[in-house]
DRENVOSE-664778 format. One record per atom (N, C-alpha, C): atom name; residue in one letter; x, y, z. Coordinates in steps of 0.2 Angstrom, whole numbers. Atoms other than C-alpha are relative to their C-alpha. Example, Ala and Ser with C-alpha at 12.3 -4.5 7.8 and 13.67 -1.06 7.14 Angstrom:
atom  type  X  Y  Z
N  a  4  -6  0
CA  a  62  -22  39
C  a  4  6  0
N  s  -4  -6  -1
CA  s  68  -5  36
C  s  -4  5  3
END
This chain:
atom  type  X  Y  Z
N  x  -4  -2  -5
CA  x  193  -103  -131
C  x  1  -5  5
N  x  -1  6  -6
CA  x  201  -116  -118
C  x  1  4  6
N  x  2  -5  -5
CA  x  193  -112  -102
C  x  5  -1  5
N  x  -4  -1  -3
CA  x  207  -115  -92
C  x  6  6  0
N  x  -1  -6  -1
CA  x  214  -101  -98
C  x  -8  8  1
N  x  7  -7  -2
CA  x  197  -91  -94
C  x  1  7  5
N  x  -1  -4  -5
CA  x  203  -84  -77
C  x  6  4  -3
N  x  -5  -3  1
CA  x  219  -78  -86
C  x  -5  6  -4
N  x  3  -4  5
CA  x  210  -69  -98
C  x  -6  6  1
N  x  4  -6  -5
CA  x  195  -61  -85
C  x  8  4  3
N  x  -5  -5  -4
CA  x  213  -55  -76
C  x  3  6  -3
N  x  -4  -3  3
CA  x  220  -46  -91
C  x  -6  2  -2
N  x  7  -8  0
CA  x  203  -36  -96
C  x  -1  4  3
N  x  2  -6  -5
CA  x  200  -29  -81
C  x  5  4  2
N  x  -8  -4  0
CA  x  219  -25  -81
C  x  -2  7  -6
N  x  1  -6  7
CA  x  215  -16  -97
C  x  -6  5  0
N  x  7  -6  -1
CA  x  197  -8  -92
C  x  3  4  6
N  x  -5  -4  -5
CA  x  208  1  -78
C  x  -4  -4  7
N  x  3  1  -7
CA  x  200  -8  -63
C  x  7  -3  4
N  x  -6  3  -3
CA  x  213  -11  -50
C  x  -1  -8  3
N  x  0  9  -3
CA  x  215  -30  -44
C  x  4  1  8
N  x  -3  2  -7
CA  x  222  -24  -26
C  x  -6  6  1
N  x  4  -2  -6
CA  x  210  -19  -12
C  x  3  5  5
N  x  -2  -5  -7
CA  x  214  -3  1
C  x  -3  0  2
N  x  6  -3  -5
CA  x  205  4  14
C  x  3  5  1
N  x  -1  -8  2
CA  x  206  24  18
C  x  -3  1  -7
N  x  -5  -6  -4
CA  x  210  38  15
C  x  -6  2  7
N  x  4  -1  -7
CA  x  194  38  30
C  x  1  -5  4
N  x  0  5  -6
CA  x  193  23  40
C  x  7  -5  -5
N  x  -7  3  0
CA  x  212  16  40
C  x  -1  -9  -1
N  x  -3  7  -3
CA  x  211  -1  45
C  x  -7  -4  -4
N  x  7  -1  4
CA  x  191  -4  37
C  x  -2  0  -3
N  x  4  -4  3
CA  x  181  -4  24
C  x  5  -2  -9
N  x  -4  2  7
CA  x  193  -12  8
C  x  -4  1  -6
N  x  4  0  8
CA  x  189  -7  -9
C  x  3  1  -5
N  x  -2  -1  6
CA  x  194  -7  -27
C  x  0  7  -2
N  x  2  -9  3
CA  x  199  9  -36
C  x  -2  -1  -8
N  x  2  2  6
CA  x  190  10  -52
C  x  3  8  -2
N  x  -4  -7  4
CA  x  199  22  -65
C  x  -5  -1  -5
N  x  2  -1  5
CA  x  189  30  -77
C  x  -8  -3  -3
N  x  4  5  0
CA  x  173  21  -73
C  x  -6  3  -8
N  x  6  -2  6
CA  x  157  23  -88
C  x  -5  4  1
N  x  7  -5  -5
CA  x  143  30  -75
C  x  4  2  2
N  x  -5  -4  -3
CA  x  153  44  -70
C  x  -4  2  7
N  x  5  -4  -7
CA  x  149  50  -51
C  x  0  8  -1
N  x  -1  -6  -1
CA  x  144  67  -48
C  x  1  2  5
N  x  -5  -3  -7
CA  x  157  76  -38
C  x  -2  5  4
N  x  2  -5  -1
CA  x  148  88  -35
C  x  -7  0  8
N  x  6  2  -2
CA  x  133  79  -28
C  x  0  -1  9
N  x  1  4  -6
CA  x  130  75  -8
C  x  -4  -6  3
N  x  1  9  1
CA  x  130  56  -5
C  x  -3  0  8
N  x  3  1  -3
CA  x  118  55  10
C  x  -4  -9  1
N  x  3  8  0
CA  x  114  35  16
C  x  1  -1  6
N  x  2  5  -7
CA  x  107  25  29
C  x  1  -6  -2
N  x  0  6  0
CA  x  112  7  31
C  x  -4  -3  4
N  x  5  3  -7
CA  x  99  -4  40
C  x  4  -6  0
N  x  0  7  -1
CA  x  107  -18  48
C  x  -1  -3  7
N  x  4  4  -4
CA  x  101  -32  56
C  x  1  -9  0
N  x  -1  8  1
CA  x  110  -49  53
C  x  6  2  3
N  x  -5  -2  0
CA  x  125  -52  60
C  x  3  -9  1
N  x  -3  6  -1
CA  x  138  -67  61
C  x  1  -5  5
N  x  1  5  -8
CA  x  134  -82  72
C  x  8  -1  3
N  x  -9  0  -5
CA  x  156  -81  76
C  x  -1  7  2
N  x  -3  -6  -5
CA  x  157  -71  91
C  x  5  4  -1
N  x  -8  -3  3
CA  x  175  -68  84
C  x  -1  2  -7
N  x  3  0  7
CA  x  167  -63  67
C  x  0  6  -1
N  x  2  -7  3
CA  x  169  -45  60
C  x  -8  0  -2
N  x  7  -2  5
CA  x  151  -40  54
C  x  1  3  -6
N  x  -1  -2  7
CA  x  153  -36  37
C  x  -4  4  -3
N  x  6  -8  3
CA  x  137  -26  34
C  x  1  5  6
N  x  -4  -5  -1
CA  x  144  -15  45
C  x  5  6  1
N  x  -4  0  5
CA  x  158  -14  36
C  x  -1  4  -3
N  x  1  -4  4
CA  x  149  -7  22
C  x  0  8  -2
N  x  -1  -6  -1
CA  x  148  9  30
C  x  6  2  -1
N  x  -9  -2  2
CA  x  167  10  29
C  x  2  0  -6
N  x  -1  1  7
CA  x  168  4  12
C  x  -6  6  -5
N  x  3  -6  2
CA  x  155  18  7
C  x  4  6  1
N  x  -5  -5  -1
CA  x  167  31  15
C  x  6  -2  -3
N  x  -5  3  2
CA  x  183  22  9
C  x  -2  4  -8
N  x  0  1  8
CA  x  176  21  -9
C  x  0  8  -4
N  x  1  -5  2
CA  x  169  37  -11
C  x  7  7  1
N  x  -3  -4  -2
CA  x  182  49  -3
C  x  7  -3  -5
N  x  -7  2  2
CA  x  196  39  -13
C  x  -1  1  -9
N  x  0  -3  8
CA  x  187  43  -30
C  x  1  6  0
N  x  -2  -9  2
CA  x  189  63  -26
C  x  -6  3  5
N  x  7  -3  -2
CA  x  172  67  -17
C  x  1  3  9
N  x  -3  -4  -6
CA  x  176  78  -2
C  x  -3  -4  5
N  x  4  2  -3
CA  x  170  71  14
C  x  -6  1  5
N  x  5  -5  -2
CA  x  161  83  18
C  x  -8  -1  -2
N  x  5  0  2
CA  x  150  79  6
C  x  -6  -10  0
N  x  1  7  -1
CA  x  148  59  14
C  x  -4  1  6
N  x  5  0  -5
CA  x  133  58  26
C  x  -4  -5  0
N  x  3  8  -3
CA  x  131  41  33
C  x  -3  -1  5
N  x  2  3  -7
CA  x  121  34  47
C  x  -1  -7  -1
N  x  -1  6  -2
CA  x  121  17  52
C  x  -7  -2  7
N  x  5  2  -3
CA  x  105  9  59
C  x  -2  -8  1
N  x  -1  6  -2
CA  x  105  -5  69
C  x  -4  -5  5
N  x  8  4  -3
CA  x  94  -19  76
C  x  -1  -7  -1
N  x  -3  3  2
CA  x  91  -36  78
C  x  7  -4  3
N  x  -6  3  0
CA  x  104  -48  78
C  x  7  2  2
N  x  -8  -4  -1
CA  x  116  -36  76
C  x  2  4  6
N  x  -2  -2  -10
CA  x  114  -30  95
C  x  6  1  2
N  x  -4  0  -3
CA  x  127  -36  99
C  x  7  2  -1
N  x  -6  -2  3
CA  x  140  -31  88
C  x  3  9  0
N  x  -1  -7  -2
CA  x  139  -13  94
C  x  0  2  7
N  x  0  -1  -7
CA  x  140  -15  112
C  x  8  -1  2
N  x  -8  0  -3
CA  x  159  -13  122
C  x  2  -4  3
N  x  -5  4  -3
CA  x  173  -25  126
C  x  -3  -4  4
N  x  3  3  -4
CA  x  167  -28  142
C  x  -6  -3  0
N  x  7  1  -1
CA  x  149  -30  141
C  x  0  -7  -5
N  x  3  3  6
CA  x  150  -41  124
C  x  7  -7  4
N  x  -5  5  -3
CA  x  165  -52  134
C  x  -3  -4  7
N  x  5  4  -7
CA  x  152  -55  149
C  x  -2  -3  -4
N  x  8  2  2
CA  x  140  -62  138
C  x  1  -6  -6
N  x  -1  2  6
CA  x  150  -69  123
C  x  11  -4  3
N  x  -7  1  0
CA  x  169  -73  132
C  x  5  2  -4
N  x  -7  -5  4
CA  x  179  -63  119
C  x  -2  7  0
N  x  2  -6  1
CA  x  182  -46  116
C  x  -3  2  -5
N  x  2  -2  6
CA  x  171  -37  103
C  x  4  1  -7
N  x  -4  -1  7
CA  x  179  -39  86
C  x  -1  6  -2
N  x  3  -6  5
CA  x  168  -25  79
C  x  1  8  3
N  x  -1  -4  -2
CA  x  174  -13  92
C  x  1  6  -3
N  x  -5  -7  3
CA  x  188  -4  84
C  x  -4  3  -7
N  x  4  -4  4
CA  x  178  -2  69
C  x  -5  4  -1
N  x  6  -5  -1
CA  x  162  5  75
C  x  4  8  3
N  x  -1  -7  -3
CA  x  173  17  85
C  x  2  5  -6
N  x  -2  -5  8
CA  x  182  22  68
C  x  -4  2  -3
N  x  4  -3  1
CA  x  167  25  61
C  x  -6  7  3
N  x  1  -6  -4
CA  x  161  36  75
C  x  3  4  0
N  x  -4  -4  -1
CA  x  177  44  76
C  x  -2  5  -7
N  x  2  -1  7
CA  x  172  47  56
C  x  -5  4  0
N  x  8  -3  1
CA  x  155  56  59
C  x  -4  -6  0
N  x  9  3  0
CA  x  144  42  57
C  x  -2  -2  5
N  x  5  1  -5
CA  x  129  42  66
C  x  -3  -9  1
N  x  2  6  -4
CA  x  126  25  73
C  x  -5  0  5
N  x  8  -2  -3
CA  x  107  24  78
C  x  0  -9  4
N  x  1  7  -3
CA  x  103  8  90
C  x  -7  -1  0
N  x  6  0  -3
CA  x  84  2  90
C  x  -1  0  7
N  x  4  4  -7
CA  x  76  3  106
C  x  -3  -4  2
N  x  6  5  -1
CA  x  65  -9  104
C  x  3  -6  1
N  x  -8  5  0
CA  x  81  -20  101
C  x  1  -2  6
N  x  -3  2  -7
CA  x  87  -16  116
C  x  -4  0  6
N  x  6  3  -10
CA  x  75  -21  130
C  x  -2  -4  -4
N  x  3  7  3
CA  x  68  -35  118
C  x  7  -6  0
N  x  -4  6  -1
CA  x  87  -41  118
C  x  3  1  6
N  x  -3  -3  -4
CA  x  94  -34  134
C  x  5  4  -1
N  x  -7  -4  2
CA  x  107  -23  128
C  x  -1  9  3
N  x  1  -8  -2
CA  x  106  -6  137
C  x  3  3  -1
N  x  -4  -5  0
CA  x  113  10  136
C  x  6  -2  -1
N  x  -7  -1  -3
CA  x  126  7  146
C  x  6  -7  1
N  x  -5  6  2
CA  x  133  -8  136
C  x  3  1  -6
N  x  -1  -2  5
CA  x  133  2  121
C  x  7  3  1
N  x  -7  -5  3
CA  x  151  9  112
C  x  -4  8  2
N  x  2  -7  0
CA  x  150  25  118
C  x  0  6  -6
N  x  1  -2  6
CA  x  144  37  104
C  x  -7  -2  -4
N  x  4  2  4
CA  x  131  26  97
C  x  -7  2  5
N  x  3  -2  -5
CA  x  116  33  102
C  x  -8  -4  -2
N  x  5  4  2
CA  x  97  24  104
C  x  -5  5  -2
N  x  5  -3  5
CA  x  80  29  95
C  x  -5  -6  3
N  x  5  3  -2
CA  x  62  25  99
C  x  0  -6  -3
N  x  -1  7  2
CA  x  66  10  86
C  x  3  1  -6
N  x  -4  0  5
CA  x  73  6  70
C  x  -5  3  -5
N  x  6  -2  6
CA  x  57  10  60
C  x  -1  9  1
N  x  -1  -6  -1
CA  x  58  29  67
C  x  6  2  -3
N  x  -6  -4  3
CA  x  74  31  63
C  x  1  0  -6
N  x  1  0  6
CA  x  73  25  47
C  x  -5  6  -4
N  x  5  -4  4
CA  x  58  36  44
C  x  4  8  0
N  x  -2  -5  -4
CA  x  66  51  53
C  x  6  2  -7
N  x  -5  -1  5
CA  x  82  50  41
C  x  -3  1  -7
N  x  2  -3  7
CA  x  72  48  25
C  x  -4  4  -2
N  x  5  -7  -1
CA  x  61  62  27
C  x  9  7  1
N  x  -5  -5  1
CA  x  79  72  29
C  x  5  0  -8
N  x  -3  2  8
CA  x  86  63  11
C  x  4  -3  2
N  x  -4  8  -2
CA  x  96  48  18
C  x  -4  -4  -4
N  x  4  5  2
CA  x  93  36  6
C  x  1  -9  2
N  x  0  5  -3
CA  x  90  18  12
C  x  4  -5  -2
N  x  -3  4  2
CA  x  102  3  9
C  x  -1  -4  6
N  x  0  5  -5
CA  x  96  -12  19
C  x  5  -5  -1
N  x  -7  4  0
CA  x  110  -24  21
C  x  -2  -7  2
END
């Protein structure tokens, strides 16, 4: 095979295994969260089933102007599953945050004193809350980083630390995806 035509060649398989080559976001978070549709996948999901997850994260992008991308994930979890058929009813996300990532869930204002721009990650953690997910903040985070309460996006609520809440959720059947 001339590997120049390689790229052609992966584009028209996965054309033929039904995987789509464009990315959307929804039918949950609008604007969030882009994922491929996969038709007719081999591991079939069970539709039946309730997809309970916790995302740990804890890293986040040294651009102050920088979407956070792991948490993102959480959108792209709701996005994918709800766009394969799976009620949303049956999507039970929380979001656990700590670290690094402090900052990327604090409002407008707060994260504009501290950093000069608006929060890029606003609008999306709000959509996500608007969505049901729980958005847990460590405590230990916040007084180790200064971020208080009353810098937090409203909704996102603090916990004795991130190792509690993690524990707290998997003890209810949230299973863990650290990011």
């Amino acid at each position: 095979m001339n590997f120049h035509h390689f790229p052609l060649f992966l584009l028209l398989l996965f054309g033929f295994l039904g995987i789509s080559q464009e990315k959307s976001t929804g039918p949950v978070i609008a604007d969030y969260g882009p994922v491929f549709k996969i038709e007719n996948p081999d591991f079939k999901t069970d539709m039946s089933q309730e997809f309970k997850v916790v995302f740990d994260v804890m890293d986040s992008p040294e651009s102050h102007t920088e979407l956070n991308k792991k948490l993102e994930t959480a959108a792209r979890f709701l996005n994918l599953h709800a766009q394969a058929g799976i009620p949303v009813s049956q999507l039970k996300v929380a979001v656990i945050v700590h670290n690094a990532a402090s900052k990327d869930i604090t409002h407008d204002e707060a994260y504009k004193t501290r950093f000069g721009v608006p929060n890029p990650n606003s609008g999306m953690v709000q959509a996500l809350l608007d969505a049901g997910v729980e958005i847990i903040y460590c405590g230990q985070s916040s007084m180790a980083r200064n971020f208080p309460k009353e810098d937090l996006i409203p909704g996102v609520k603090i916990a004795l630390s991130a190792m509690t809440a993690n524990i707290q959720l998997q003890n209810q059947g949230y299973r863990p995806i650290k990011l």
